[in-house]
C-alpha positions as CSV (number, residue, x, y, z in Angstrom):
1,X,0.0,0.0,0.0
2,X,0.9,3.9,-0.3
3,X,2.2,3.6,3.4
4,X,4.5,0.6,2.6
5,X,6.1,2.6,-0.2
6,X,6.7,5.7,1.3
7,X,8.7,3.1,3.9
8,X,12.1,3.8,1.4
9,X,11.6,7.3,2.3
10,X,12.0,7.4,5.8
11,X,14.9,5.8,6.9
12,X,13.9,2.5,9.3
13,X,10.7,3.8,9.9
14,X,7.6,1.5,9.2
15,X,4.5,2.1,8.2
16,X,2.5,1.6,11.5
17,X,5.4,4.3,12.7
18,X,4.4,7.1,11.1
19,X,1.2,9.1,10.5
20,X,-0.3,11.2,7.4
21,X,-2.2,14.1,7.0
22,X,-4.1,15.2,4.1
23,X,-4.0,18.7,3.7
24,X,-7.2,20.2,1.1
25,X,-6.9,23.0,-1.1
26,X,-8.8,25.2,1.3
27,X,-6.1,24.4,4.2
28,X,-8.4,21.8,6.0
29,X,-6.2,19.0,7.4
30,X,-7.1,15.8,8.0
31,X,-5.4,12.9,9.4
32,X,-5.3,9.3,7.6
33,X,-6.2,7.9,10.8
34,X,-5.7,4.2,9.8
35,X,-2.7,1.8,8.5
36,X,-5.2,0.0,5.9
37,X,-7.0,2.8,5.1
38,X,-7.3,2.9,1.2
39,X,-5.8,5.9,-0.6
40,X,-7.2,7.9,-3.7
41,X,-5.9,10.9,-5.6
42,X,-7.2,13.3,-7.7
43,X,-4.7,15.5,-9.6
44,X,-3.2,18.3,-6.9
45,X,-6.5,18.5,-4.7
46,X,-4.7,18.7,-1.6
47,X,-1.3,17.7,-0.4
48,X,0.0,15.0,2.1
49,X,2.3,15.5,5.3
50,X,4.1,12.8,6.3
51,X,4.6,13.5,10.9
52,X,6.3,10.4,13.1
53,X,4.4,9.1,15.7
54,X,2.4,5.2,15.8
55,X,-0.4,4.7,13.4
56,X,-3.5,3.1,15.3
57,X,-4.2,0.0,13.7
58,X,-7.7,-1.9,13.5
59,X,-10.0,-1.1,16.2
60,X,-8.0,1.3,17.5
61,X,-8.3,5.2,18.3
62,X,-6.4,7.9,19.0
63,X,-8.0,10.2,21.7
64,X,-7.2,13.3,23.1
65,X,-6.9,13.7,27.1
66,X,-7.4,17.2,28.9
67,X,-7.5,17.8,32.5
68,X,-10.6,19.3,33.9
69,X,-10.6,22.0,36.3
70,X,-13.6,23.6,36.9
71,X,-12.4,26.0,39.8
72,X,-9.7,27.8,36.9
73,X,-10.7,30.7,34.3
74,X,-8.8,27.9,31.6
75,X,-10.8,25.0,33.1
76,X,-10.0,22.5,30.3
77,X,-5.8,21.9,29.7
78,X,-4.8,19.7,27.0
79,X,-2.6,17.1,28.4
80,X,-2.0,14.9,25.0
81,X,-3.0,11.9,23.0
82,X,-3.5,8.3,24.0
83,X,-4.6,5.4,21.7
84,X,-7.0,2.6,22.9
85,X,-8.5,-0.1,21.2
86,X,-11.8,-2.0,21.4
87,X,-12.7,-4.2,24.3
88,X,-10.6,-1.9,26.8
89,X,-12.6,-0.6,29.9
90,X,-12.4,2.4,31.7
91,X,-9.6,1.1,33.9
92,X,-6.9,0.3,31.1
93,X,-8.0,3.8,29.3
94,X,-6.7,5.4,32.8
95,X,-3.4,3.3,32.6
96,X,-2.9,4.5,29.1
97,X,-4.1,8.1,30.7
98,X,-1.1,7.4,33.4
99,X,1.6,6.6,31.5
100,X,0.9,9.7,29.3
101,X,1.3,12.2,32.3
102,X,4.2,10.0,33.9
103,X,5.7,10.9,30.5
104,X,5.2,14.8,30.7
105,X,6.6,14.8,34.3
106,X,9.4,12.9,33.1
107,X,10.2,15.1,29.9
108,X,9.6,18.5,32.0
109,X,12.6,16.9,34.1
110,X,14.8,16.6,31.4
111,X,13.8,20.3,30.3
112,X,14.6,21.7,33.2
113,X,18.2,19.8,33.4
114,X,19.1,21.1,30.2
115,X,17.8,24.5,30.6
116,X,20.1,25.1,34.3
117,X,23.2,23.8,32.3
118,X,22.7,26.2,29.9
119,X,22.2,28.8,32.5
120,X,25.1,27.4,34.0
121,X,27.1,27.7,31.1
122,X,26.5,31.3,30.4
123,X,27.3,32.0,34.1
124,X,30.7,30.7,33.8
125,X,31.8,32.8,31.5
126,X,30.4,32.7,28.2
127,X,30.7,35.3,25.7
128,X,27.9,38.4,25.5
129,X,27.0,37.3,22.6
130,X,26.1,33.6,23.5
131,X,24.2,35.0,26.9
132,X,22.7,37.2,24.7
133,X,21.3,34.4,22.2
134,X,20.3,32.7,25.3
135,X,18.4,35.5,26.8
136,X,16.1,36.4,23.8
137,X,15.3,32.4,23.2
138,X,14.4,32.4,26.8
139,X,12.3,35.2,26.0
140,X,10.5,33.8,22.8
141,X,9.5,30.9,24.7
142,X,7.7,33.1,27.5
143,X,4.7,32.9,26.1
144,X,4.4,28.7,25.7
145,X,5.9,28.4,29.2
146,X,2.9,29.5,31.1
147,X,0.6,26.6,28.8
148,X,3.9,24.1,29.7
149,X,3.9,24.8,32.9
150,X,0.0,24.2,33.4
151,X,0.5,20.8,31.6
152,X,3.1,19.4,33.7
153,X,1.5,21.2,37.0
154,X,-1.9,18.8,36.4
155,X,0.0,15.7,34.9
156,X,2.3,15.5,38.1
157,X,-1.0,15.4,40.0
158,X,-2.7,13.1,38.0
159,X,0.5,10.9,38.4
160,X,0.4,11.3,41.9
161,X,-3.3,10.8,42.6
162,X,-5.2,7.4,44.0
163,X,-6.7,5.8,41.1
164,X,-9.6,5.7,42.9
165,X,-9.7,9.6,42.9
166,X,-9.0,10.1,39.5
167,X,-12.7,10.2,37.5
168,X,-12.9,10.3,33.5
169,X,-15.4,11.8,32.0
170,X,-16.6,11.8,28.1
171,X,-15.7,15.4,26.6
172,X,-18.6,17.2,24.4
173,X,-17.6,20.3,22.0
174,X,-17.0,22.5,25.1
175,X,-16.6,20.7,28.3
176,X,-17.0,18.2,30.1
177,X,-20.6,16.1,29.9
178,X,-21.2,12.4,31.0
179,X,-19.0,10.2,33.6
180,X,-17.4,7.1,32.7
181,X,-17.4,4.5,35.1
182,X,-15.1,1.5,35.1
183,X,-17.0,-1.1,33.4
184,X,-17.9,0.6,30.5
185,X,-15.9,-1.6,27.7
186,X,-14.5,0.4,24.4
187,X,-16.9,-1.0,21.3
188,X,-19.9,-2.2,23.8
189,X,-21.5,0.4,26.1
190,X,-18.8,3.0,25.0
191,X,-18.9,3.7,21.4
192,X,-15.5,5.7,20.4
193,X,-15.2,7.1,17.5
194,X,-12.4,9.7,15.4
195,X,-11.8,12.8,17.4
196,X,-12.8,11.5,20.4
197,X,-12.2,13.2,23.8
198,X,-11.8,12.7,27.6
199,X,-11.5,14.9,30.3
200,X,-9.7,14.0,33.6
201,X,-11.0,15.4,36.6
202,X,-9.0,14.7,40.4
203,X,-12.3,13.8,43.4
């Protein structure tokens, strides 16, 4: 298939380790969400981008997690993307959900490692120049930090939350709406579907 022959392309990557986008004339992006999904061109109608990450396979979705906080003037952060397949109950979706925020807390560590060496560096005695470099990146990135900082503030307690205290709940266009409870199974009483969304809220 097209995904298999783009394989040559991209090093040892393989097709279930990389994603596509299909990009419309009118800007609309859409993502190929599917390894076996069949492809069809017309002329130039739209463009695809090629962005490394796993494919979901059969019966499988990717859905987006966001931490709810009602109490907050931003009450819903984005968190990231977990992929769950059908059969799986409420329980393994929150595994999935945990290993997603142990992984933010974990990268934020690394972040911050690198970012005192560099401010390390520069206090030992590097050039004006370099400090200077240093000072306007740190100031470009001003603006994200704030967002980052949120992210990793409500993964960490996520991480370090009971299970028992940490609720899902299915997310509607704006908020929050109906509670998941644990024995709800993916493909039976929960029917998932592409753009799916869950909101994690800490009891």
């Amino acid at each position: 298939d097209f995904k298999r022959h783009l394989e040559q392309y991209l090093g040892d990557a393989k097709s279930s380790e990389f994603r596509l986008f299909k990009k419309h004339s009118n800007g609309q992006e859409n993502e190929i969400v599917r390894v076996a999904d069949p492809m069809s061109f017309h002329h130039s109608e739209y463009e695809l981008r090629v962005q490394f990450g796993r494919a979901i396979g059969q019966d499988e979705y990717r859905v987006t997690v966001s931490f709810f906080s009602p109490n907050d003037d931003a009450f819903m952060t984005p968190l990231g993307d977990v992929i769950i397949a059908k059969g799986m109950d409420v329980q393994a979706i929150k595994d999935r959900m945990l290993e997603l925020t142990q992984e933010i807390v974990k990268s934020n560590a690394v972040v911050a490692d690198a970012s005192a060496s560099s401010t390390a560096d520069a206090d030992a005695g590097g050039s004006p120049a370099r400090s200077q470099a240093a000072g306007d990146k740190a100031n470009d990135k001003t603006s994200s930090s704030a967002a980052g900082d949120r992210r990793h503030k409500f993964a960490a307690a996520i991480a370090n939350s009971p299970a028992d205290r940490v609720r899902l709940r299915r997310k509607n266009y704006k908020a929050p709406f109906t509670v998941l409870s644990g024995d709800l199974q993916v493909g039976r009483e929960m029917m998932v579907y592409s753009g799916w969304e869950v909101a994690v809220e800490i009891l």
